[in-house]
C-alpha positions, 0 to 999 in steps of 0.5 A, spaced: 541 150 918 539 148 910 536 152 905 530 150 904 525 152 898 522 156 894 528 159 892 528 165 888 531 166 881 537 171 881 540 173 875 547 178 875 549 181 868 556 184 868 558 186 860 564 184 859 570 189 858 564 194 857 568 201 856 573 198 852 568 194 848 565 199 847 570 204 845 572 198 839 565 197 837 564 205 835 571 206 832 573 199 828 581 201 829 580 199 836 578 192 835 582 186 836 587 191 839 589 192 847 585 197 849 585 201 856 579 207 857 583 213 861 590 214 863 595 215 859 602 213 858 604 219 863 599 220 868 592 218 870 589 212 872 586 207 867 578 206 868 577 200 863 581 195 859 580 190 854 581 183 853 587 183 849 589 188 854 588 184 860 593 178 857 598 183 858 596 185 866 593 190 865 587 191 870 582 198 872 585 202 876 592 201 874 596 207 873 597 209 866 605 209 867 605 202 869 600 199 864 604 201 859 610 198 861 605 191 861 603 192 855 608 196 850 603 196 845 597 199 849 593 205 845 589 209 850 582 212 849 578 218 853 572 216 856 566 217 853 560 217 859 554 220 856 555 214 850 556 209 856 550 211 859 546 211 852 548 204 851 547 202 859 540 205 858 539 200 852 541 194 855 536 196 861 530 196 857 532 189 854 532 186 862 525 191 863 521 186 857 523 180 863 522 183 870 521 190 873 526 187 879 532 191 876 538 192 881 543 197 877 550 196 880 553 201 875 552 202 868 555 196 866 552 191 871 545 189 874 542 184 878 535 181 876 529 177 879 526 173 875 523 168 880 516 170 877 517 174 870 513 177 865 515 172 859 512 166 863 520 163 863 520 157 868 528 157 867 533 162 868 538 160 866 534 161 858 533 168 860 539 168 861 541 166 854 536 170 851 538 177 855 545 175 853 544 174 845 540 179 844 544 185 848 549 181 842 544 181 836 542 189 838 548 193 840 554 187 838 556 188 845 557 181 849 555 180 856 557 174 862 551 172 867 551 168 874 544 165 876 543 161 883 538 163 889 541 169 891 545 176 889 551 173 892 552 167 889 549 170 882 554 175 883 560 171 884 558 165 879 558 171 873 565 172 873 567 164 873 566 163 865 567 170 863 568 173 858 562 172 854 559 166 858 554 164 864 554 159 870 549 156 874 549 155 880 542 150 882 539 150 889 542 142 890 549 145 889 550 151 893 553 148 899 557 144 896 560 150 891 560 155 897 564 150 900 569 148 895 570 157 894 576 159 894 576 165 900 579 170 894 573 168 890 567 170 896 565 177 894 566 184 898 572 179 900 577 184 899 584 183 898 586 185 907 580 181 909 583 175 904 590 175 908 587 175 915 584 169 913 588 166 911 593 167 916 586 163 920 588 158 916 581 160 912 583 158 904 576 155 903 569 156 904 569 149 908 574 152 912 570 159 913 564 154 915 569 150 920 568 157 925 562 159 930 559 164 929 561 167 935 569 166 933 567 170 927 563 175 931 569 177 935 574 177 928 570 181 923 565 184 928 558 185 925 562 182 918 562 175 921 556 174 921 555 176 914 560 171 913 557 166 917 550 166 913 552 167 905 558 160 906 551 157 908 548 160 901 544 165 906 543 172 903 536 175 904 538 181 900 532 182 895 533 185 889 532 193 890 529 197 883 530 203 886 537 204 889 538 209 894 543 215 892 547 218 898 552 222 894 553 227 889 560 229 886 565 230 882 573 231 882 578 232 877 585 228 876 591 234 874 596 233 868 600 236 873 601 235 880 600 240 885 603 243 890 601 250 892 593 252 895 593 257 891 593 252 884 588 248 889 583 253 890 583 254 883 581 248 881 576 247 886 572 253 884 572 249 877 569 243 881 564 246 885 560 250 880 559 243 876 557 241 883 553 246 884 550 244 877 549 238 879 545 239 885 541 244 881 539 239 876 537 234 881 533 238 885 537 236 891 540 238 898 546 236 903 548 237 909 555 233 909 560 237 905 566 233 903 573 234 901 577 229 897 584 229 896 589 224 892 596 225 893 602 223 888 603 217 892 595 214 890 594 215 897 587 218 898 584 223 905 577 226 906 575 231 910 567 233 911 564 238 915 556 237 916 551 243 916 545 244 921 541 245 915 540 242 907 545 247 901 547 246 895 549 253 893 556 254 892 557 260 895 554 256 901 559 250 900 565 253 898 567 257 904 567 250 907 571 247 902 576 253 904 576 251 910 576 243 910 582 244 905 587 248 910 584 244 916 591 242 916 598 241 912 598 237 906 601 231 906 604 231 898 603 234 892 596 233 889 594 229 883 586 229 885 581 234 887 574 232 889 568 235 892 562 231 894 555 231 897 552 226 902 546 227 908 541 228 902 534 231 903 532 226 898 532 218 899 530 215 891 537 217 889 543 212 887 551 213 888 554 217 882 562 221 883 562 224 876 568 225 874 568 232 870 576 231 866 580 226 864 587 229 862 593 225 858 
């Protein structure tokens, strides 16, 4: 199967290092300096790292612990996530002066369509340059960019000459670049995936390309057949402006480890008025309560019951969490407790888990 024309132009605009970029551009000390966003050097896990950091090894979500051993010098910062929201929303409006086709990933990143723009931009690979230098001309903060015919390509061509670069993969070289791809390279490829394949002899996208469509059905089930199409450059997901939230959370990493119910339960009513809060401004039901516990060791379990009818009151949901909490014995002591909402009534809602507290 060939890919044929008209293709569309597919723009993905990932910020670079963006918490701890940030971080550096509010507090000049930090400049020039590793930097990690959340952890410390005795608990907790870091959210970002800056790129003299990421020299040392240091990566988002290593422990706090180990990130120091990398690193000797790292300096932690809190998290700050109404002032990377307020900078996410400015970077947002500059992708709005191009195209009303505006994919948010998260805060940092974001897929657009530019196939038809509002500037009459025939190449966006320009656009592409021009959204970068002006998110650097007005909030000093630099951005990488994947351009090609689809969302996946794009998102894996943005992470080729980070930082503060873009690729562009033209329609005439997407099968070729597919098939020279490392297997590690392919997005939503993940690291238990990688390993199987390549004990399947798959290292590359030719070799991925070499199975049927049948062979990958019956080893990846219905992911076979995702893999199947994107190694032949198909990926028909249009960029969708209006993503749709399926939870409502928040949790909260402990100082300490906890190891009796009681402490649990403590915490737990803590976490679930800011759920209910939460809920409340969002003007938003669920049915599915879920309880989120994350052991000493980093292993992690969920436990959810669904309701016959939409809540979103605490005193309707907590005698839930109560109940999904001594449902069974506890594996360890606890580092981190979450409550989350899914099953919603409302379907124009993006993902969030809002993380109520970081503690050093």
């Amino acid at each position: 199967m060939e890919l044929q024309p008209p293709y569309r132009k597919i723009i993905h605009v990932d910020m670079d290092a963006f918490y701890a970029s940030v971080e550096q551009l509010d507090n000049s000390d930090l400049r020039n300096k590793p930097v990690a966003v959340g952890g410390s050097e005795i608990r907790g896990v870091v959210s970002a790292a800056s790129y003299e950091a990421r020299k040392y090894g240091v990566r988002s979500a290593m422990s706090g612990m180990l990130a120091k051993k990398k690193c000797p010098n790292l300096i932690f910062v809190p998290p700050r996530f109404d002032r990377y929201k307020e900078i996410s929303s400015k970077i947002r409006k500059i992708f709005y002066d191009y195209t009303d086709l505006v994919e948010p990933l998260s805060l940092d990143e974001a897929y657009l369509d530019v196939t038809e723009n509002k500037k009459g931009i025939l190449s966006a690979s320009i656009i592409a340059e021009e959204i970068r230098q002006r998110i650097w001309d007005e909030l000093e903060l630099r951005a990488s960019a994947g351009i090609s015919i689809n969302k996946f390509i794009a998102k894996v061509a943005s992470d080729i000459n980070k930082p503060n670069g873009q690729k562009t993969i033209n329609p005439e070289e997407v099968i070729l670049f597919l098939e020279e791809l490392s297997i590690n390279k392919f997005y939503g490829v993940g690291k238990v995936t990688a390993a199987k394949m390549h004990n399947l002899g798959i290292f590359t996208g030719l070799d991925l390309k070499k199975k049927s469509l049948e062979e990958l059905s019956k080893l990846f089930g219905k992911s076979g057949v995702h893999y199947y199409n994107i190694v032949r450059g198909i990926h028909n997901s249009q960029v969708k402006p209006n993503r749709v939230r399926k939870s409502i959370a928040a949790e909260r990493t402990f100082n300490e480890n906890l190891s009796s119910e009681v402490f649990m339960l403590e915490r737990l009513d803590k976490i679930a008025d800011e759920l209910e809060r939460r809920m409340k401004t969002s003007n938003t039901k669920g049915k599915t309560i879920t309880l989120k516990i994350k052991y000493s060791d980093f292993t992690q379990q969920t436990r959810s019951k669904t309701t016959n009818y939409y809540i979103y009151q605490k005193r309707d949901f907590y005698p839930i969490i109560k109940e999904l909490l001594f449902q069974e014995n506890l594996k360890n002591s606890v580092r981190l407790l979450g409550i989350s909402f899914s099953n919603l009534n409302t379907e124009k809602k993006e993902p969030i888990w809002v993380q109520l507290q970081f503690n050093f």
